[in-house]
C-alpha positions as CSV (number, residue, x, y, z in Angstrom):
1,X,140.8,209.3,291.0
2,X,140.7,208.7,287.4
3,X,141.1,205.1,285.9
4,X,142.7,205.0,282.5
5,X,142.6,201.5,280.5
6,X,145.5,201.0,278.1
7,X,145.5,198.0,275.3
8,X,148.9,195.6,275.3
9,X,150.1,192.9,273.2
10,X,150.0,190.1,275.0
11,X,153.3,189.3,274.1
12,X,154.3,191.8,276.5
13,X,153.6,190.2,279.4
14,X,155.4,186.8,278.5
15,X,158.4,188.9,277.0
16,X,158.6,190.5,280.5
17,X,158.0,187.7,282.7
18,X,155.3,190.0,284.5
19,X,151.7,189.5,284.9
20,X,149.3,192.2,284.5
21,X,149.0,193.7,288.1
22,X,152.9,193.6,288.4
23,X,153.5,195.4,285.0
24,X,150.8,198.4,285.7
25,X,152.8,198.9,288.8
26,X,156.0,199.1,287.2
27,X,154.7,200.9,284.3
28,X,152.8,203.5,286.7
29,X,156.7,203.9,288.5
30,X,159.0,203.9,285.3
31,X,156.4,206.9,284.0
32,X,156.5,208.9,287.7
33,X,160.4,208.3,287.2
34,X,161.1,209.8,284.1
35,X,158.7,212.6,284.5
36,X,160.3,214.0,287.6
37,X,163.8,213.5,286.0
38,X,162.4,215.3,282.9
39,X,161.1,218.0,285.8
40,X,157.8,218.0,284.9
41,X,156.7,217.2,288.2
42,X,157.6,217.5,292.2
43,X,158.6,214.7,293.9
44,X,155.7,214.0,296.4
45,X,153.9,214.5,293.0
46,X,155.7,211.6,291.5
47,X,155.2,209.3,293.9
48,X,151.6,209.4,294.3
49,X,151.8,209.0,290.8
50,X,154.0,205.9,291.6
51,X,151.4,204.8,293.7
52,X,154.5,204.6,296.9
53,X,155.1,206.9,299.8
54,X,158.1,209.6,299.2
55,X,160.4,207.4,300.7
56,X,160.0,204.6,298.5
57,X,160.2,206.4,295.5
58,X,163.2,207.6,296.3
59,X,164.5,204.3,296.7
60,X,163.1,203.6,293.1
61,X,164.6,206.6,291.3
62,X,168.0,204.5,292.9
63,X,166.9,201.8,291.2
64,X,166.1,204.2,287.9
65,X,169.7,205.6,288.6
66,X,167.6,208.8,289.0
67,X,169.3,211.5,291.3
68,X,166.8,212.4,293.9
69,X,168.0,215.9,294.0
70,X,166.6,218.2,290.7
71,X,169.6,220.5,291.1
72,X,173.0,220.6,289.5
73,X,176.5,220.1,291.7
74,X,177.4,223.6,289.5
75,X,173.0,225.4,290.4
76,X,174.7,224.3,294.2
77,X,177.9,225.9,294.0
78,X,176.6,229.3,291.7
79,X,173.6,229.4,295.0
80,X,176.3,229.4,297.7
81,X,178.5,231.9,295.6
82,X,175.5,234.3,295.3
83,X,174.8,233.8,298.7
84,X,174.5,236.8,301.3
């Protein structure tokens, strides 16, 4: 695994009432979030990323008011349509 070190204000941490384990983790999850809602990567992906099983990242995209699902009510509809 590769260990990447990232410089902060200090501010940071006060402005978010967070210490510095507690705001990697969150970090880590916000950045595993938006990248599978941007599609960029799978879910089980993500959440290694996020550092949780599958199960609890779903229950943080929830949190994120991210849809677990990466299709469209209308993809849905136009794949049961097209269906034979």
């Amino acid at each position: 695994m590769t260990q990447l070190t990232l410089e902060m204000p200090d501010e940071v941490f006060a402005t978010l009432q967070k210490g510095q384990a507690e705001f990697t983790r969150e970090l880590r999850i916000a950045a595993a979030v938006k990248w599978y809602e941007l599609e960029l990567v799978s879910q089980g992906m993500a959440a290694e990323i996020a550092g949780l099983t599958r199960a609890e990242f779903i229950t943080a995209l929830g949190q994120y008011r991210v849809s677990p699902f990466q299709y469209t009510a209308d993809e849905v509809l136009s794949e049961l349509v097209n269906a034979d």
